[in-house]
N, C-alpha and C positions, 0 to 999 in steps of 0.2 A: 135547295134548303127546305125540310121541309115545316108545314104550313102551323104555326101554332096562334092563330088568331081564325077562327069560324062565325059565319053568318049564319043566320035561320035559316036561313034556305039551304044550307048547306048541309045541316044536320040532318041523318035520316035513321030513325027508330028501327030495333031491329027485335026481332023475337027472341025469345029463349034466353040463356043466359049466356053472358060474356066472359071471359076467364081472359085478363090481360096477366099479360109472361110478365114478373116482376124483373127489375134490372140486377135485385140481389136475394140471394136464399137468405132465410132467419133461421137456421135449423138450432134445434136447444143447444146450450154448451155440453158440449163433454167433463167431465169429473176429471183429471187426473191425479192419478194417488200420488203422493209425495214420497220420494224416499227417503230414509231418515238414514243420512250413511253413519256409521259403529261409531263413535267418537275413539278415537288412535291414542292408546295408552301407556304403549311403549316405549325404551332410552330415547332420547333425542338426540339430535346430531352432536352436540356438547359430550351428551355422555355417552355418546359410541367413540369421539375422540379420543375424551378423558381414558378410556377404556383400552384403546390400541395404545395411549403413549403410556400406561402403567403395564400393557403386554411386551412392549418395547424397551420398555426400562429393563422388569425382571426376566426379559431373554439377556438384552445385555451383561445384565450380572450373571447369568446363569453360564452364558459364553467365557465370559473372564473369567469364572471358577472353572470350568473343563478345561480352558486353557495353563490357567495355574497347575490344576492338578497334573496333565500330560505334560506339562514340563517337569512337574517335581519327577511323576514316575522317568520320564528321559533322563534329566540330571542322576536319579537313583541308579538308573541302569549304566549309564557312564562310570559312575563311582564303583557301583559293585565289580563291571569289566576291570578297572583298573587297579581294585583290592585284590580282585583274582588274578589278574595278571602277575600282580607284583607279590605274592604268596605262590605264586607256582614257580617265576623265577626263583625266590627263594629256595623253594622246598631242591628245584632240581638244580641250583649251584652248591647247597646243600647235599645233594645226591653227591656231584661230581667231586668235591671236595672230600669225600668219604673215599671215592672209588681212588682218588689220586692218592692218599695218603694211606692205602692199604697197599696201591701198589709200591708207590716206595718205601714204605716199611720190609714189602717182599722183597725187593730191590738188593735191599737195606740185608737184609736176614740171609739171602743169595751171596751177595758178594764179601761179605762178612766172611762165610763159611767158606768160599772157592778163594778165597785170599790165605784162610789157615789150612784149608787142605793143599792147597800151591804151597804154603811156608812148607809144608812139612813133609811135601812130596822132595821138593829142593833142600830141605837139609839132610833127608835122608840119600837123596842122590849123591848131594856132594860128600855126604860123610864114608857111602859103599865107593864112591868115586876114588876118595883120597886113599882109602882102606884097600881095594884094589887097585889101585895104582902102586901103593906100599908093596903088597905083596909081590907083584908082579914084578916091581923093578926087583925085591931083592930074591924074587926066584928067577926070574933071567938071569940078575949079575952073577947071580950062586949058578949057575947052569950054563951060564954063557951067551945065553940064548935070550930074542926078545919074543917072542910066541908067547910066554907068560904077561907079559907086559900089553903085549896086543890084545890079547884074549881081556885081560883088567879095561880095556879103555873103549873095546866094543859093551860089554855088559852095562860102563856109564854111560855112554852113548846111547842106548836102549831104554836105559832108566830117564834122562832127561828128554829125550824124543816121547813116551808115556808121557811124561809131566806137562809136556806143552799141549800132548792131545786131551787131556783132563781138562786144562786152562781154556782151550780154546772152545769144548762143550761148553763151559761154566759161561762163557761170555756168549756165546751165543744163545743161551738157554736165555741172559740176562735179556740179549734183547729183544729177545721174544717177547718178554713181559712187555718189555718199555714200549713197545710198538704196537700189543692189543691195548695195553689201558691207552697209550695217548688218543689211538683210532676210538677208543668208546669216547672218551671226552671231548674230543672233537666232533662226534655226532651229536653228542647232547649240545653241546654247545648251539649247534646248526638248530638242533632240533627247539631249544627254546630261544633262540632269533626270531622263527619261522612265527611260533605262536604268540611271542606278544608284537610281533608287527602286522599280525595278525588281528587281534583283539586290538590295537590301536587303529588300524586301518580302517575297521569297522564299526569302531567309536565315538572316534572324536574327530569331528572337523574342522582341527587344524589341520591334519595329516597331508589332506588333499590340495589346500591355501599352501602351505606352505613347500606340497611338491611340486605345484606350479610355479611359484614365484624363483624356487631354484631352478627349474629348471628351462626356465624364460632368459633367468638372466645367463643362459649357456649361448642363448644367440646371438650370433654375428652379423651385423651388418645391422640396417633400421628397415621400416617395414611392415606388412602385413602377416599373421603368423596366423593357421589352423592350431587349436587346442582339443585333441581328442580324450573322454574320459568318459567312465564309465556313466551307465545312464542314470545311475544313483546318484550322481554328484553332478548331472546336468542344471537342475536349478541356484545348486551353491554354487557349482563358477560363473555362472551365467548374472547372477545378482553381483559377484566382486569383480566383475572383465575392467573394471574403472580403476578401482583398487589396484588389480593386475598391472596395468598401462602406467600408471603412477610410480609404480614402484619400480618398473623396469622402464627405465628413459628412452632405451630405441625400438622402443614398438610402441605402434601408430595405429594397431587394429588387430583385436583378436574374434577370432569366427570358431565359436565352439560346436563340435560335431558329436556325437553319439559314438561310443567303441565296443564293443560286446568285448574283442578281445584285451579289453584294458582292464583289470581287477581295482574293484572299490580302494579308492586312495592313490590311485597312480593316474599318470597322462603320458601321451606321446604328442610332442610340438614338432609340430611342421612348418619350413620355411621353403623358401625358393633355393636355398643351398642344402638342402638337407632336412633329416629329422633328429629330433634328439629323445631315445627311450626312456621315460623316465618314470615307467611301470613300478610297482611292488615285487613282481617277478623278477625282473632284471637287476634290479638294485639287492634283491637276497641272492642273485646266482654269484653278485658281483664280492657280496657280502663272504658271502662262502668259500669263495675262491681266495680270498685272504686270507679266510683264519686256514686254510688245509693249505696255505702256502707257508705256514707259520715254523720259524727251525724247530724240528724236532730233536727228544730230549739227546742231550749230549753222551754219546756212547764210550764207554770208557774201555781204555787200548792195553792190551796183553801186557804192556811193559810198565805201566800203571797195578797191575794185578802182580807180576813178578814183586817189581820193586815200588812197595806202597809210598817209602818213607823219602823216594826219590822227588 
């Protein structure tokens, strides 16, 4: 430890001078500047709030109104399809009703005229008929002979054999007619099926709801069932598969798949027994095939043109 109490004799003077090590520096202070930070004059957290939830609002009305509007133009556009659809059915049943009632007028003007050219072919036969017949019996019985009489009953024989080949032109010619106009009306027919199942298919969606639900309720047995449909109408059946199941009691689960070969508005269902086609395409082939199976117009018979009043 060291000594901090000294005797005289201990002390000893020393020359020159002494420079004792202090235990602490005193060096001057240092100045430091002060910084004076900007005072912050800008919205505050309040009204950066206030701010997003009045940007929040008037998107949200801005959203409602584009969605208004794109419905009204959708609604618009469904309506105008369906005005146009329903004016072109017109205008071409309108067509067809024209083209029918020209051809049975022609019909009409035809058989008219090959009915009094048959009258008058057959009364003049039977009148040369009876007229050589006349002569002939009484120039054989005056002669003795029937050569006259024969000769008389071959030249009506010739005359009424004519009359039937005339008649039977006339009726053929007739149905000529009858079998080009019916073939055009039954195209047109085809032809505006095609296009407002068409414009409907493409329109409205019910088409699509309601060709599933028919053709669900075709399956047999309960079950799981594949629903394939066009990729347009993937998220409309997809949102009513509940609806679907509802509505048809023995099915227990539907698995809807993607069809490129399915046209907008139609589906093909798939079961474990089977599928059932229930396309746009098949249903107008099937369409078709009915109205060109339809009796064609009623052909009227050589003995009908002879004898009208029969």
């Amino acid at each position: 430890m060291a000594q901090s109490v000294f005797r005289a004799n201990q002390i000893t003077a020393k020359e020159g001078e002494v420079m004792l090590k202090l235990t602490k520096e005193f060096a001057p202070p240092v100045e430091v500047e002060e910084v004076v930070e900007p005072e912050y004059t800008g919205p505050t957290a309040d009204d950066l709030r206030r701010e997003a939830e009045a940007f929040k609002k008037s998107w949200e009305e801005e959203k409602a109104r584009m969605l208004a509007d794109a419905q009204a133009q959708a609604d618009q556009i469904v309506k105008n399809a369906e005005e146009a659809a329903f004016e072109q059915v017109k205008r071409q049943s309108d067509q067809a009703a024209i083209i029918r009632n020209s051809a049975q007028e022609e019909v009409k003007t035809i058989l008219e005229k090959a009915k009094a050219e048959a009258a008058e072919i057959i009364a003049k036969a039977h009148a040369q008929e009876a007229d050589i017949t006349s002569q002939a019996e009484k120039a054989g019985y005056n002669s003795g002979s029937e050569s006259g009489y024969t000769a008389g009953k071959a030249e009506a024989d010739r005359l009424v054999a004519e009359m039937h080949t005339i008649i039977d032109a006339v009726l053929q010619r007739r149905q000529e007619i009858l079998d080009g106009t019916e073939q055009q009306i039954v195209d047109l027919v085809i032809l505006m099926t095609r296009k407002v199942v068409k414009i409907m298919s493409d329109s409205q969606k019910s088409v699509i709801l309601s060709n599933v639900v028919q053709a669900l309720k075709k399956v047999k047995g309960r079950g799981d069932v594949t629903l394939r449909v066009n990729l347009a109408d993937i998220k409309l059946t997809t949102e009513h598969t509940q609806d679907f199941i509802r509505e048809v009691e023995n099915i227990q689960n539907i698995h809807i798949v993607e069809d490129s070969s399915v046209e907008k508005g139609g589906c093909i269902v798939e079961t474990d027994f089977g599928a059932i086609d229930a396309r746009i395409s098949s249903q107008l082939g099937e369409l078709e095939t009915q109205i060109l199976n339809i009796a064609p117009i009623k052909t009227v018979s050589k003995a009908e043109v002879i004898n009208p009043d029969a």
